[in-house]
BAPAZA-468873 format. One line per field, with one value per residue (C-alpha): x, y, z. Coordinates in steps of 0.05 Angstrom, whole numbers, plus 5000, padded with zeros to 4 digits. Example, Ala and Ser with C-alpha at 12.3 -4.5 7.8 and 13.67 -1.06 7.14 Angstrom:
// residues 2
X = c(5246 | 5273) .
Y = c(4910 | 4979) .
Z = c(5156 | 5143) .
//
This chain:
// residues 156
X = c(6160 | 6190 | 6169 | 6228 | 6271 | 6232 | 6202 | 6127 | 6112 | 6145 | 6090 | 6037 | 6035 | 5982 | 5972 | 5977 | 5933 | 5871 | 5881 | 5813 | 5777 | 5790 | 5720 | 5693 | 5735 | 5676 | 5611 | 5543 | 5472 | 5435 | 5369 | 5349 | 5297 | 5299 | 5255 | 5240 | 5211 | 5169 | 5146 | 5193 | 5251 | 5308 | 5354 | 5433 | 5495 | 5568 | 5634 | 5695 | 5769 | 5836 | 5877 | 5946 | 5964 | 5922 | 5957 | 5872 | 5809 | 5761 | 5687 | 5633 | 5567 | 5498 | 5428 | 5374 | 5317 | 5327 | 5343 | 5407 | 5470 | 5529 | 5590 | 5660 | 5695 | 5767 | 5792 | 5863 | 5899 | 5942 | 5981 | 6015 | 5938 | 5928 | 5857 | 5829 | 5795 | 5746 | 5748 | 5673 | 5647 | 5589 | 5555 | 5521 | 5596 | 5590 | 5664 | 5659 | 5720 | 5689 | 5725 | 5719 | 5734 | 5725 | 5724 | 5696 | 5664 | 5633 | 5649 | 5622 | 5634 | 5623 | 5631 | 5609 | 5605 | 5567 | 5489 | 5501 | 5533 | 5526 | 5532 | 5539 | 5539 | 5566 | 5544 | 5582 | 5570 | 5613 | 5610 | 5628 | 5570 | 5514 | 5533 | 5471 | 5477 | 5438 | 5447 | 5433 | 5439 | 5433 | 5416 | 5433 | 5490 | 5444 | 5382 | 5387 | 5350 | 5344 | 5376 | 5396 | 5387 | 5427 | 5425 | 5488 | 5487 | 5545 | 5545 | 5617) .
Y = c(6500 | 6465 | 6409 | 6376 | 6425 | 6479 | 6538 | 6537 | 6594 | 6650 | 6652 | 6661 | 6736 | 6782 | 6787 | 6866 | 6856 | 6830 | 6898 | 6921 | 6860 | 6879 | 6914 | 6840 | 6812 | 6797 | 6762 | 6787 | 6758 | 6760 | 6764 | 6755 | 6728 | 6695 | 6669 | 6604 | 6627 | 6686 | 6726 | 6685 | 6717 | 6684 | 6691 | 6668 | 6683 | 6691 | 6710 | 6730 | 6713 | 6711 | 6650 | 6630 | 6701 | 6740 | 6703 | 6687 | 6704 | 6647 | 6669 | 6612 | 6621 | 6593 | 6602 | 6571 | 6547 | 6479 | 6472 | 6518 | 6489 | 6521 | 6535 | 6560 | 6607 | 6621 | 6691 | 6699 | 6742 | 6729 | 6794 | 6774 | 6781 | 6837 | 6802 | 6764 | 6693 | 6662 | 6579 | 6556 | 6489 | 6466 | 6409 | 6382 | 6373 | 6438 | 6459 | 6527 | 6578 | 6657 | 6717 | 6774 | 6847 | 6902 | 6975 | 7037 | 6992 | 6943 | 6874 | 6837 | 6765 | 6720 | 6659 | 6648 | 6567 | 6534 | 6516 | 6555 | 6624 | 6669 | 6753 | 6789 | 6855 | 6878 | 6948 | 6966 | 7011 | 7072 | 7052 | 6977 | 6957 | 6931 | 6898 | 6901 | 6839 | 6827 | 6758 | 6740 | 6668 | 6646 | 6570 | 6599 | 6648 | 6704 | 6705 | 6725 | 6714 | 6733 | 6692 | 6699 | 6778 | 6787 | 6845 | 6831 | 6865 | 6861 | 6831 | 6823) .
Z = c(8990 | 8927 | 8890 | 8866 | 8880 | 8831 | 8877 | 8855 | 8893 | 8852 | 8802 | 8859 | 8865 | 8827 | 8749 | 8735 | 8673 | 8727 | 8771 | 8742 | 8764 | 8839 | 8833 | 8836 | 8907 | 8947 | 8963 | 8925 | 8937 | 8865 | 8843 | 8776 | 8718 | 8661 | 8602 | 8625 | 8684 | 8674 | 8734 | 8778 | 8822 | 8825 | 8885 | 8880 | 8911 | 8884 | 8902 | 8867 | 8901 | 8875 | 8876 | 8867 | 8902 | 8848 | 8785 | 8766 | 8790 | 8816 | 8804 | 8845 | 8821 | 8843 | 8831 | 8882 | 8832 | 8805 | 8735 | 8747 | 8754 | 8803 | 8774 | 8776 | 8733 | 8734 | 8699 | 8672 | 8616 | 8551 | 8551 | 8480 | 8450 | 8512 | 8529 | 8576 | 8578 | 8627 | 8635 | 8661 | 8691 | 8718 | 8761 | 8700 | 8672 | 8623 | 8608 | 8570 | 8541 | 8534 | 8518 | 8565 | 8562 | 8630 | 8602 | 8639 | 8697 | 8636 | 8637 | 8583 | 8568 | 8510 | 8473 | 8389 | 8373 | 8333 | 8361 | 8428 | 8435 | 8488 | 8507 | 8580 | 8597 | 8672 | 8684 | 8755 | 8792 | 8814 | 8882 | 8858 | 8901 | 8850 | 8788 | 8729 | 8685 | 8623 | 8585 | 8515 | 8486 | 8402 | 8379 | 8307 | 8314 | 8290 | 8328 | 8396 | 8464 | 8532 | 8578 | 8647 | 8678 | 8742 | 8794 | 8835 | 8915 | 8951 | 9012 | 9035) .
//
């Protein structure tokens, strides 16, 4: 297929840089706490898939308590700057850019603006089944908090 003549489907084939991401293809039930909601479980559910034939990863997030919005992530590479980026949206309209790293089966993820910044830490497992996630948030840029704590199980 072409559009206009230009074949848009040579770019479609998997991004070498995301190899180590594979870990992630799948579904995952989650439960989880956080701050707001002390003593309260939280159950969720994502999934991780590649798209455009692996050129970026597509991460779908939800978390069944209201007051927590589902969201998509997509995951791509600059291999100039040899890092990796993560573009985030939301139902409540929340657009968000973080930087991401994924070294000896740690993912962590992160963004530093001005009156919002946020940390994660992925601790996978060697048998890329369970994913430990521990999230920090700071108003201030120097003060940090607990935020959202994730135990991912996969499912699929």
């Amino acid at each position: 297929m072409t559009m206009n003549n230009i074949p848009v489907h040579k770019a479609q084939i998997p991004n070498p840089a995301l190899k180590p991401f594979n870990v992630l293809i799948g579904e995952w039930e989650t439960v989880g706490s956080h701050p707001i909601f002390p003593g309260t479980i939280l159950h969720g559910y994502s999934s991780f898939k590649w798209i455009e034939g692996g050129a970026f990863l597509m991460w779908y997030s939800t978390v069944q308590k209201e007051g927590f919005p589902t969201g998509i992530a997509i995951i791509g590479s600059d291999d100039a700057e040899g890092a990796f980026f993560m573009l985030y949206f939301d139902e409540r309209g929340v657009s968000r850019k973080h930087e991401v790293s994924f070294k000896d089966n740690v993912l962590n993820w992160w963004r530093n603006t001005s009156g919002f910044s946020q940390r994660y830490s992925w601790a996978i497992s060697n048998d890329g089944n369970t994913i430990v996630g521990k999230g920090e948030l700071s108003k201030d840029g120097i003060t940090w908090q607990k935020d959202l704590d994730q135990t991912f199980t996969r499912i699929k």
